[in-house]
C-alpha positions as CSV (number, residue, x, y, z in Angstrom):
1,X,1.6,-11.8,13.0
2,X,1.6,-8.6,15.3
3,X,-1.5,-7.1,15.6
4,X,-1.3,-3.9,14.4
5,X,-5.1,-3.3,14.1
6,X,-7.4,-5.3,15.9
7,X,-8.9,-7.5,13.6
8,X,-12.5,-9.0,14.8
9,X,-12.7,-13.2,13.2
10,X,-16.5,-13.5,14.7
11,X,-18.0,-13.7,11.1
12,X,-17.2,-15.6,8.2
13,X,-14.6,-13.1,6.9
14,X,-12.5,-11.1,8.9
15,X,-13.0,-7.4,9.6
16,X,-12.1,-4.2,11.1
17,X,-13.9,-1.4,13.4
18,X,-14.0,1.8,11.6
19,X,-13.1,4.0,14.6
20,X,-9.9,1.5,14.9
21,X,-8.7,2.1,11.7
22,X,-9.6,6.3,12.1
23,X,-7.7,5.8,14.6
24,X,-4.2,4.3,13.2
25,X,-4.3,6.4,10.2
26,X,-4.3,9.6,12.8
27,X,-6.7,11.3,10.4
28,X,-7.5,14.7,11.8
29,X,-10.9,14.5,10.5
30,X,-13.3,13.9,13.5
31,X,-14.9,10.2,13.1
32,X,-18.4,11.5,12.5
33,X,-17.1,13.5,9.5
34,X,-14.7,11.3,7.9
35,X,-16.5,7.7,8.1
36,X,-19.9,9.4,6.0
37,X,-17.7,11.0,3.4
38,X,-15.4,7.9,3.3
39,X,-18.9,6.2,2.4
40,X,-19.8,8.6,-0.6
41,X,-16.8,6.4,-2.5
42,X,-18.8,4.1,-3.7
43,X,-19.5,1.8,-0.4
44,X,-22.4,0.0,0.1
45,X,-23.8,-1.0,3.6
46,X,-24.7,-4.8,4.7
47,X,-21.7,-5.3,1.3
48,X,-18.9,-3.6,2.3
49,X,-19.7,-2.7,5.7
50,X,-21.6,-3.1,9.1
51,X,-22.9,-0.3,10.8
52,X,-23.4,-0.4,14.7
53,X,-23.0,0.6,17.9
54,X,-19.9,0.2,20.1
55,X,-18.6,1.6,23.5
56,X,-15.8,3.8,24.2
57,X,-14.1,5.5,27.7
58,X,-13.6,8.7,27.1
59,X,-11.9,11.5,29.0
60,X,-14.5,14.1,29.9
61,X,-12.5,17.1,31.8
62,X,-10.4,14.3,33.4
63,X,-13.3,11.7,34.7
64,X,-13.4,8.6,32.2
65,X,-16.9,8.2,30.9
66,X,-18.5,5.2,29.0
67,X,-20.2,6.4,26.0
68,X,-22.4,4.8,22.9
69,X,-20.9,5.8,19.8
70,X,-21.3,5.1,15.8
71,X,-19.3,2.6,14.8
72,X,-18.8,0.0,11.2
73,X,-17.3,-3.6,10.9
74,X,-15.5,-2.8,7.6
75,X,-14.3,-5.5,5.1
76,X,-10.5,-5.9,4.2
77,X,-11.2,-5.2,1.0
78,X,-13.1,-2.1,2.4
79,X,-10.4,-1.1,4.7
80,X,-7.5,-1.6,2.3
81,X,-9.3,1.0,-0.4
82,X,-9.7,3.6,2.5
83,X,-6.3,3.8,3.6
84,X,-5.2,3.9,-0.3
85,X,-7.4,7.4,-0.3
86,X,-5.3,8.5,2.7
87,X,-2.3,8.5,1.0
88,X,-0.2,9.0,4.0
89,X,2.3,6.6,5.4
90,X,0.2,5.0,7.9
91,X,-2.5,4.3,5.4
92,X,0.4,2.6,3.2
93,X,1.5,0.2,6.2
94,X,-2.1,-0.5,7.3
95,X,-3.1,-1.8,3.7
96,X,0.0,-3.9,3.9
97,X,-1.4,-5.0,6.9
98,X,-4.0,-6.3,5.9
99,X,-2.7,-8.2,2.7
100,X,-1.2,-10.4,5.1
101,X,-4.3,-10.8,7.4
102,X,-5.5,-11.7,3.8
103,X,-2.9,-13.9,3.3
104,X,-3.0,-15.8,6.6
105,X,-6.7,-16.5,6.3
106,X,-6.9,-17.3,3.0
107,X,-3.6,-20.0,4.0
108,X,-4.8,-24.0,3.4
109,X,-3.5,-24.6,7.1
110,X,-5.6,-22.3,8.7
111,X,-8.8,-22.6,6.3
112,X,-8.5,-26.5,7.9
113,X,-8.1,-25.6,11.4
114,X,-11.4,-22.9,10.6
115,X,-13.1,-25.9,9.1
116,X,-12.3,-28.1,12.1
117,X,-13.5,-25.4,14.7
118,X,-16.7,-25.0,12.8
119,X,-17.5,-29.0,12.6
120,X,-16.5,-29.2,16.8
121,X,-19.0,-26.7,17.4
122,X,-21.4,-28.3,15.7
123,X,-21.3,-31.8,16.8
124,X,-21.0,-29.8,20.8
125,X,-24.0,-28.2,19.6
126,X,-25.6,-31.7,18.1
127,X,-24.3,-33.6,21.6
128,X,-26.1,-30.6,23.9
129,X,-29.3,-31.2,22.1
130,X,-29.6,-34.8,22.3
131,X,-28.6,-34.4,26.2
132,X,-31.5,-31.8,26.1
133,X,-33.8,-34.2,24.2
134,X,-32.9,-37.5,26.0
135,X,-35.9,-37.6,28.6
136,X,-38.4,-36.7,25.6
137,X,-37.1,-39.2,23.4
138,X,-36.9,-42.1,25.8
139,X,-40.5,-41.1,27.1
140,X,-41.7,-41.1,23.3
141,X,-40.2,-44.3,22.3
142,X,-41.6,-45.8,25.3
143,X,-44.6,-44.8,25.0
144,X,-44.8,-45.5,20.8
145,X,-44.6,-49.2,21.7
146,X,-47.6,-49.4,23.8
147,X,-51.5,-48.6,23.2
148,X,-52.5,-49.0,26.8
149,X,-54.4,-45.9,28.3
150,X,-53.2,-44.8,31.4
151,X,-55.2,-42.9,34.6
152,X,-54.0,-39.4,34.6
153,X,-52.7,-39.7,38.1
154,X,-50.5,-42.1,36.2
155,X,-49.9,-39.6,33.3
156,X,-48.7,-37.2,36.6
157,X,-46.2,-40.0,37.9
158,X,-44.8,-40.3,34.7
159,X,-44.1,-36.4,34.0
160,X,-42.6,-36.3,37.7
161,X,-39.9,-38.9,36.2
162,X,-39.2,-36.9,33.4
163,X,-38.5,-34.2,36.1
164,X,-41.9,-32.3,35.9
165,X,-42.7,-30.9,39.1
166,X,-46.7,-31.8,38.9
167,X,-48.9,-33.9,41.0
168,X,-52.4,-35.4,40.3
169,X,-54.3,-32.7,41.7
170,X,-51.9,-29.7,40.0
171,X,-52.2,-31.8,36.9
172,X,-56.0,-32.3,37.0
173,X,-56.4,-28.6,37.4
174,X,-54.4,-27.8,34.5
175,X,-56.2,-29.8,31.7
176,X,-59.2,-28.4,33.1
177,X,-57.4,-24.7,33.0
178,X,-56.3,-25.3,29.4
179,X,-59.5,-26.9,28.2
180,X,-58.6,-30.4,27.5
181,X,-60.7,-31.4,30.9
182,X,-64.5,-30.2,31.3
183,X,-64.6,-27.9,34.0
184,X,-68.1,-27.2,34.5
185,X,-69.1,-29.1,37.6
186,X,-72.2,-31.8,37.6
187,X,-72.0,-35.8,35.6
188,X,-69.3,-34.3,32.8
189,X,-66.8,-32.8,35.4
190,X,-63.1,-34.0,34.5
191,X,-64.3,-35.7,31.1
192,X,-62.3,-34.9,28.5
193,X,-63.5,-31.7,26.5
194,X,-64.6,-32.3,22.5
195,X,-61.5,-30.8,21.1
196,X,-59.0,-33.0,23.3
197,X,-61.4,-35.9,22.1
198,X,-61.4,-34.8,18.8
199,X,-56.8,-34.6,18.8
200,X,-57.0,-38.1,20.2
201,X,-55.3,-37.4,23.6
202,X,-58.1,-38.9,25.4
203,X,-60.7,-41.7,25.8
204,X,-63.5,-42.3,28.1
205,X,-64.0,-46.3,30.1
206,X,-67.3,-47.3,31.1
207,X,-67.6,-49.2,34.0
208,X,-71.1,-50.9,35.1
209,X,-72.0,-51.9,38.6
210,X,-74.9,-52.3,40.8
211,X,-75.6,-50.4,44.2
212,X,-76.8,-51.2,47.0
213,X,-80.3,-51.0,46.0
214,X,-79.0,-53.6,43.3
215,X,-80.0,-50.0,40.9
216,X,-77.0,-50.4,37.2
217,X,-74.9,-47.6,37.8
218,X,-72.7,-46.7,35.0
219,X,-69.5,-44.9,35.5
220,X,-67.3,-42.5,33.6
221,X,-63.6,-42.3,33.7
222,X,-60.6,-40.5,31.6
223,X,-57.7,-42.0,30.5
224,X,-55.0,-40.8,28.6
225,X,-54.3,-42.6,25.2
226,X,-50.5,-43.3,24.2
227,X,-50.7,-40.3,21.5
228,X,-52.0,-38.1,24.9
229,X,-48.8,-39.3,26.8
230,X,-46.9,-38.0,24.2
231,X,-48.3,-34.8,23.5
232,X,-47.8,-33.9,26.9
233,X,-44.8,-35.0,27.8
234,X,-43.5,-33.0,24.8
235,X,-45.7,-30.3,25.6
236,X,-44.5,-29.9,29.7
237,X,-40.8,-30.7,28.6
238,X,-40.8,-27.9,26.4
239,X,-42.7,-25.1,28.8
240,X,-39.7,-26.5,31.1
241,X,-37.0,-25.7,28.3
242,X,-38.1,-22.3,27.7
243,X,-38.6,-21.3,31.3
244,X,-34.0,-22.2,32.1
């Protein structure tokens, strides 16, 4: 079909710009006059049309200027009414214009081919996620089969592979930062704070040994639980996502 009007096929029904359709019908009415009183025939907006804002070049004493200007995504249905009120040749051939757009979108062949688009972009969208998801869901079905705790220089290593740039040091400082590590210095330094105890994410080993003075010292260390590993995997994957 020739395009007499440009015809925009970005939304689930096809429309057409206003100021195109002003345009065609070579109504002598400026735009910001004729659209509003073309409205007052019983049109409703967000039904019938779309207002918004659009760019034009104009000719401004012989320079070309870009301005912002008014502009509507009208319906067919919309569009076909308006050039009935014309009553002018051109508003006759642009209504039988768009009967056939009508036509050709309302056609079996090409409500198909619509319907195939649609499900391609989906499953493109579908395959883009899991590529996006991949690391996470490896990680979390890795770590879902075992209940070992790790050291979180370990928990470091492990974000690395999953393309976190982090080391034991960054990482330490970070807990303690976001309050899952104690970061007043002294006997509690680096033990995990209440709350992170209380989600789970940590637990704390024991270890007894005697000095040289053959005195029991007792010793203190974090380790991150399985449900930890996960939580932050997923939680440094995701500041990653949101930062490309």
């Amino acid at each position: 079909m020739d395009t007499l009007i440009p015809i925009n096929y970005d939304s689930d029904r096809p429309t057409v710009s206003a100021r195109e359709l002003h345009k065609f019908l070579e109504t002598k009415t400026a735009f910001k006059d004729w659209f509003p009183r073309m409205c007052k025939y019983g049109f409703t907006s967000s039904v019938d049309f779309n207002p918004l804002k659009s760019e034009q070049v104009q000719n401004e004493g012989g320079r070309m200027v870009k301005r912002t200007v008014n502009d509507a995504q009208l319906t067919l249905d919309m569009a076909k009414e308006l050039c009935m009120i014309q009553r002018t040749k051109r508003g006759k051939q642009a209504r039988q214009y768009f009967i056939a757009v009508e036509k050709s979108w309302n056609d079996p062949t090409t409500v198909m081919a619509r319907a195939l688009k649609l499900a391609d972009n989906k499953i493109k969208k579908l395959s883009e996620k899991v590529e996006q998801d991949k690391p996470k869901v490896l990680f979390a079905e890795a770590v879902s089969t075992s209940e070992s705790s790790i050291l979180i220089g370990q928990l470091a290593k492990m974000l690395k592979q999953n393309g976190i740039d982090i080391g034991q040091n960054r990482l330490f400082e970070r807990l303690r930062q976001e309050g899952f590590l104690i970061r007043q210095k002294g006997n509690n330094y680096n033990l995990p704070t209440q709350h992170a105890m209380d989600m789970g994410l940590f637990r704390i080993k024991e270890s007894t040994h005697l000095n040289g003075d053959g005195v029991s010292i007792t010793t203190k260390t974090t380790k991150v639980t399985g449900k930890g590993q996960q939580y932050f995997i997923n939680r440094f994957l995701g500041e990653k996502r949101n930062a490309s």
